[in-house]
C-alpha atoms as a printed R data frame, in Angstrom:
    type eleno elety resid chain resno       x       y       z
1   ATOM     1    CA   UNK     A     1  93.563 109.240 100.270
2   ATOM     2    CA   UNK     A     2  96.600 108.581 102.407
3   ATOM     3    CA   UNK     A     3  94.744 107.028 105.641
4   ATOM     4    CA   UNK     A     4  94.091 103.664 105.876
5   ATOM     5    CA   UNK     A     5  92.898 101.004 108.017
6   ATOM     6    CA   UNK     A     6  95.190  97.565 107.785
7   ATOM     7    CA   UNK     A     7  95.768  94.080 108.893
8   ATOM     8    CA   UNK     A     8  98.464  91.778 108.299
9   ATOM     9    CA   UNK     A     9  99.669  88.312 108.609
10  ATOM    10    CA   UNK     A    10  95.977  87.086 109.187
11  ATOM    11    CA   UNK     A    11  95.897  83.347 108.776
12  ATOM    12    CA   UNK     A    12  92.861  80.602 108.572
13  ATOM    13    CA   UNK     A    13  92.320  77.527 107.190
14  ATOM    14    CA   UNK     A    14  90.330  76.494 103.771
15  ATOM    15    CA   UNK     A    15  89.193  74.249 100.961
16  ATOM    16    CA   UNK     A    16  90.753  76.496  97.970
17  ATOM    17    CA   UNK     A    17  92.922  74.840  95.041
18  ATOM    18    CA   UNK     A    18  92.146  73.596  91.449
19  ATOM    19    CA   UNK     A    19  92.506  70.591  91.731
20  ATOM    20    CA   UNK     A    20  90.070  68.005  94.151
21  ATOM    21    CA   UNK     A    21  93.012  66.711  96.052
22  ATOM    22    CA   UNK     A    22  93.871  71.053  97.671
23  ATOM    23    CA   UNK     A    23  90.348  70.826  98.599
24  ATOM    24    CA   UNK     A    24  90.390  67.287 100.277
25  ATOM    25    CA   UNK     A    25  91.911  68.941 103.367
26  ATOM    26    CA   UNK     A    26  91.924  72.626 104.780
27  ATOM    27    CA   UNK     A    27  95.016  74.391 103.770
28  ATOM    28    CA   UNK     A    28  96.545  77.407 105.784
29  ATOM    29    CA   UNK     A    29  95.376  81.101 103.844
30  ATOM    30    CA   UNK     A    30  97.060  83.801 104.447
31  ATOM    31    CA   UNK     A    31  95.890  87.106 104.104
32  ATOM    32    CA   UNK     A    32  96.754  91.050 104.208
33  ATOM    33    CA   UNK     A    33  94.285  93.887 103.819
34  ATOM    34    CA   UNK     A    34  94.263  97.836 103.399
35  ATOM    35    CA   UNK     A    35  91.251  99.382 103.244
36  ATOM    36    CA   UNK     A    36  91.679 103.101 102.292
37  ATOM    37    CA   UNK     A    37  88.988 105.555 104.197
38  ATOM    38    CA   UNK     A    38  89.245 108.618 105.585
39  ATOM    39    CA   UNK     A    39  89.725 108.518 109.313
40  ATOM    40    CA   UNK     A    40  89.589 111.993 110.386
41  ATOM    41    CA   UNK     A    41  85.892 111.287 111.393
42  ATOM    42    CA   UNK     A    42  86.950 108.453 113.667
43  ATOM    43    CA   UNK     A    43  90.054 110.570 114.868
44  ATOM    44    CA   UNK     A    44  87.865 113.643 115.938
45  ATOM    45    CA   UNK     A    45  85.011 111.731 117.711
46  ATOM    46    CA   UNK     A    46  86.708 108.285 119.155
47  ATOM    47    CA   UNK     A    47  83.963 107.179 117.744
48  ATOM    48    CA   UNK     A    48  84.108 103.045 116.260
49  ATOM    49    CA   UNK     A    49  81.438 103.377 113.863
50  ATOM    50    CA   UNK     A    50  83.289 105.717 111.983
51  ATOM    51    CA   UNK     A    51  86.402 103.702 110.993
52  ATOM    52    CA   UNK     A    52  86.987 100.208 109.947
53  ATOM    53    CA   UNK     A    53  86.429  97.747 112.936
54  ATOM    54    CA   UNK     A    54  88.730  95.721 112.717
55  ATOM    55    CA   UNK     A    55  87.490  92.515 114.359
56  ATOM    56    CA   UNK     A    56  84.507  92.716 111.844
57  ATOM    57    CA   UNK     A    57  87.193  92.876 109.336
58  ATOM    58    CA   UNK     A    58  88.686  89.791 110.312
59  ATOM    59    CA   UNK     A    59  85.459  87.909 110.460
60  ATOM    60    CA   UNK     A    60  84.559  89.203 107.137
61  ATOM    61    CA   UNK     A    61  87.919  87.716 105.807
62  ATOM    62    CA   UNK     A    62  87.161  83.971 108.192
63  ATOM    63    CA   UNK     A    63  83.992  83.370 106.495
64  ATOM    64    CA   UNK     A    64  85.234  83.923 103.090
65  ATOM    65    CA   UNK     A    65  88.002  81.728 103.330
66  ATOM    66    CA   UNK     A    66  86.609  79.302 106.001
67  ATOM    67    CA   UNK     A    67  82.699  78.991 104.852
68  ATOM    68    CA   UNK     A    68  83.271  78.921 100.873
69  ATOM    69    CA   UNK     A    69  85.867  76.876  98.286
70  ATOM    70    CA   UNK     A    70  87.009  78.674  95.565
71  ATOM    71    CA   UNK     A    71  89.335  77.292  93.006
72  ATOM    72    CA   UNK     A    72  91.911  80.454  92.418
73  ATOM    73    CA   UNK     A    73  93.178  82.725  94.566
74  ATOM    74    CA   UNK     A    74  91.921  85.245  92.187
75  ATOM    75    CA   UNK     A    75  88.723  84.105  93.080
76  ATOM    76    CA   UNK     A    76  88.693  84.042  97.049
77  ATOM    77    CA   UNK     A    77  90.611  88.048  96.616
78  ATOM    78    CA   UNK     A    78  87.793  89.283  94.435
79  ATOM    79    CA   UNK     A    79  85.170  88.186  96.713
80  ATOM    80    CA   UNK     A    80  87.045  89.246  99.786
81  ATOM    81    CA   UNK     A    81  87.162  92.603  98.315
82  ATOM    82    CA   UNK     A    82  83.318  92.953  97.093
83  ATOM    83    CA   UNK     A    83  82.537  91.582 100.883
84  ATOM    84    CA   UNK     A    84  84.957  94.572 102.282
85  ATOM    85    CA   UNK     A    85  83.671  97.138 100.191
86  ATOM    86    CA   UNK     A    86  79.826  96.208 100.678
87  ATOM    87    CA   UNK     A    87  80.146  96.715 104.356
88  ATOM    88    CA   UNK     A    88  82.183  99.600 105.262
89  ATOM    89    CA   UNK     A    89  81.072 102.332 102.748
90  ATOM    90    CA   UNK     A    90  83.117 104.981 103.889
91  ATOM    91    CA   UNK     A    91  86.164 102.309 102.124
92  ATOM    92    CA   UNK     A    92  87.367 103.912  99.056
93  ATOM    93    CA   UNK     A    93  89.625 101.368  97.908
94  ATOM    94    CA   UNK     A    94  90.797  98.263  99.550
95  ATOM    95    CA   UNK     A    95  93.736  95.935  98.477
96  ATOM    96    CA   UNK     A    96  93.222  92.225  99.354
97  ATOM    97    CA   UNK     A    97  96.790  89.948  99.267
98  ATOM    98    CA   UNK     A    98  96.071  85.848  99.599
99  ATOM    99    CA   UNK     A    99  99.039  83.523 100.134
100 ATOM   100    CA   UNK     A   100  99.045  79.932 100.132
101 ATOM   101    CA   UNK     A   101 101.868  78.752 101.531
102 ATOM   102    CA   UNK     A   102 101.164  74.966 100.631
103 ATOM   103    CA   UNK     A   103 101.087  75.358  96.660
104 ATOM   104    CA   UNK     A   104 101.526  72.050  95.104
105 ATOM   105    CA   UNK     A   105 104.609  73.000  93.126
106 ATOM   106    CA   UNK     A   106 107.869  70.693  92.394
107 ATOM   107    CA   UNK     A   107 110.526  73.069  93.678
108 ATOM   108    CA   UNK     A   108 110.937  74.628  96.686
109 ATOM   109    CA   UNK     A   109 108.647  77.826  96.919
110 ATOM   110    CA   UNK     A   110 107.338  79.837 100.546
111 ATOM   111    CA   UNK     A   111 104.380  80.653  98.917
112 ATOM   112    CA   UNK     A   112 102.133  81.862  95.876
113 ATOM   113    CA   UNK     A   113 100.170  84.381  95.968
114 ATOM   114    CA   UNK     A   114  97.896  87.380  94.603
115 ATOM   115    CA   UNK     A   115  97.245  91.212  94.836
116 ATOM   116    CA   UNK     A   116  93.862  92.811  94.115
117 ATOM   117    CA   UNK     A   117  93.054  96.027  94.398
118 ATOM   118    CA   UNK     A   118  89.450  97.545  94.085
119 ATOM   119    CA   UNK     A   119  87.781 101.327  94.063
120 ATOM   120    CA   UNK     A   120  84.264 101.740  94.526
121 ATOM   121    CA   UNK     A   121  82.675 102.209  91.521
């Protein structure tokens, strides 16, 4: 599948981090997400309940990050991309990227990060 349905640079605030002092205070997330669907339905009729909307993406993406605390990255991607996948079904695959720019690392660093991508089963 070659169509897709993306948004980048998407940014909120959250309580994720190992250790009890990244969760004291909300941290800037960053996030990126393809979801790969065939769009020709949405392309032919105009019609938005064929595609991806993307503001229901986004909100999708708030609550995870904003409502729940996860301690890895891993974590808050995997559950991002079950949440994606559960409600748009026409999504064949979606790839979920998290940064966290403010990783509590001895060095300089812009950010760490993670990659998941999941196919419906």
């Amino acid at each position: 599948m070659s169509d897709q349905v993306f948004l980048r640079g998407m940014e909120f605030e959250g309580r994720h981090g190992v250790s009890d002092e990244e969760r004291a205070d909300p941290q800037v997330i960053e996030l990126d997400i393809d979801l790969d669907l065939d769009l020709r339905p949405a392309g032919t009729t105009d019609d938005l309940d064929k595609t991806a909307n993307y503001a229901r993406v986004f909100e999708i993406c708030r609550a995870q990050v904003e409502e729940h605390s996860h301690r890895l990255l891993e974590a808050l991607g995997e559950q991002i991309a079950a949440d994606l996948l559960a409600a748009f079904a026409a999504a064949e695959r979606v790839t979920v990227t998290v940064r966290k720019p403010g990783v509590p690392i001895d060095g300089v660093l812009d950010h760490a990060g993670v990659r998941l991508e999941r196919t419906r089963a």
